[in-house]
C-alpha positions as CSV (number, residue, x, y, z in Angstrom):
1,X,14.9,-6.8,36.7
2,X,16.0,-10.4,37.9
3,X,15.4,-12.5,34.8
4,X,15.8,-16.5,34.1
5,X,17.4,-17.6,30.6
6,X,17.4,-21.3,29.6
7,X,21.2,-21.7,28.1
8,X,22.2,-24.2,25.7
9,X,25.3,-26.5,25.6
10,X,25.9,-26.3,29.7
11,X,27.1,-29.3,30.7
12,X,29.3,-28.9,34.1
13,X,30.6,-26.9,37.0
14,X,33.4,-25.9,34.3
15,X,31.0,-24.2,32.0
16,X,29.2,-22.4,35.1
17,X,32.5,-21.0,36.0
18,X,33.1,-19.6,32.3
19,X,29.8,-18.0,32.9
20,X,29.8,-16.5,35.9
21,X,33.2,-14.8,34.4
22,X,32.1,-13.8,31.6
23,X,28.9,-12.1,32.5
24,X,29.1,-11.0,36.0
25,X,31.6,-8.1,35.0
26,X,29.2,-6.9,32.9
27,X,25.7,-7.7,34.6
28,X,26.5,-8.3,38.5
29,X,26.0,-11.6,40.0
30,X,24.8,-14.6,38.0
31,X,23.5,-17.5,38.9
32,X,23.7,-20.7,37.0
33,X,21.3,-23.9,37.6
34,X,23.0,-26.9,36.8
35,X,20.1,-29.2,38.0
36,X,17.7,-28.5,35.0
37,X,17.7,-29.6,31.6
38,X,18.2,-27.0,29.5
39,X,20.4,-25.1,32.0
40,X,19.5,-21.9,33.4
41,X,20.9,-18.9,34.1
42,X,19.7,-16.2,36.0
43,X,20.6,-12.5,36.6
44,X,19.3,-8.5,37.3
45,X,19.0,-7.6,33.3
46,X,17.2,-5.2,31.7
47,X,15.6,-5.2,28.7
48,X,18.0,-3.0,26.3
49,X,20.9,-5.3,27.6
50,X,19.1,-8.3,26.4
51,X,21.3,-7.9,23.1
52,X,24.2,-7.5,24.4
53,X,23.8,-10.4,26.9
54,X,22.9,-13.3,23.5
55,X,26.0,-11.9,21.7
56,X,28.4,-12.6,24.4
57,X,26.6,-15.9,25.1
58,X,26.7,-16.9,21.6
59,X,30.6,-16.0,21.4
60,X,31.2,-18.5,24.0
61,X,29.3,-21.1,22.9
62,X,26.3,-21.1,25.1
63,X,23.0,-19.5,23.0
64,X,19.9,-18.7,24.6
65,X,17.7,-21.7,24.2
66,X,15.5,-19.9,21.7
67,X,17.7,-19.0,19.6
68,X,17.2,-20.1,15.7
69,X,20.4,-21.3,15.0
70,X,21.0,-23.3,11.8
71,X,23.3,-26.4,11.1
72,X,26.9,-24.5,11.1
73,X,26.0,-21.8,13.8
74,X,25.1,-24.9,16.0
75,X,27.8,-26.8,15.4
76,X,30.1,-23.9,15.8
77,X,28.6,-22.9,19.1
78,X,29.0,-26.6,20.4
79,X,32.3,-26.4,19.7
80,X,33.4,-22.8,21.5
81,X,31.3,-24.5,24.5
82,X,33.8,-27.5,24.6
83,X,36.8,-24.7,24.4
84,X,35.0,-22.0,27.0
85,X,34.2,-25.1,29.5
86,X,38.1,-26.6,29.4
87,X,39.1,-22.8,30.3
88,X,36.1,-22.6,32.9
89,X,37.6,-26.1,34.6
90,X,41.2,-24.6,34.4
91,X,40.3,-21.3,36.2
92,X,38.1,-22.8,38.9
């Protein structure tokens, strides 16, 4: 089932590329909008995956958008985003 996320802490081309990398071993082809605020992803999911899919995105610094995260888990997730979007410009 194709589903859209909205994906926090997305800021560039760099960041899409971490993305793609990261998830499209894992669920197939992802699509990343870069020309709405917050940034979406989209990709064929299914609903016991959905886990699986916040974890990793959390572990690189790029939460789902309703995600309760409090001060340090934000701050933390900022900063893996800077670090996953520098290696994302590198390998592009």
């Amino acid at each position: 089932m194709t589903k859209t996320y909205q994906v926090l802490n997305v800021k560039c081309g760099g960041c899409a590329n971490t993305l793609k990398t990261k998830l499209e071993p894992i669920f197939g082809e992802v699509e990343v909008n870069l020309d709405v605020m917050p940034r979406e992803i989209t990709l064929d999911i299914e609903d016991y995956e959905e886990q699986k899919l916040r974890d990793i995105l959390k572990k690189i610094g790029y939460p789902i958008a309703d995600e309760d995260l409090g001060f340090v888990e934000n701050t933390t997730a900022k900063a893996k985003s800077f670090v996953s979007c520098a290696i994302g410009k590198m390998n592009s």
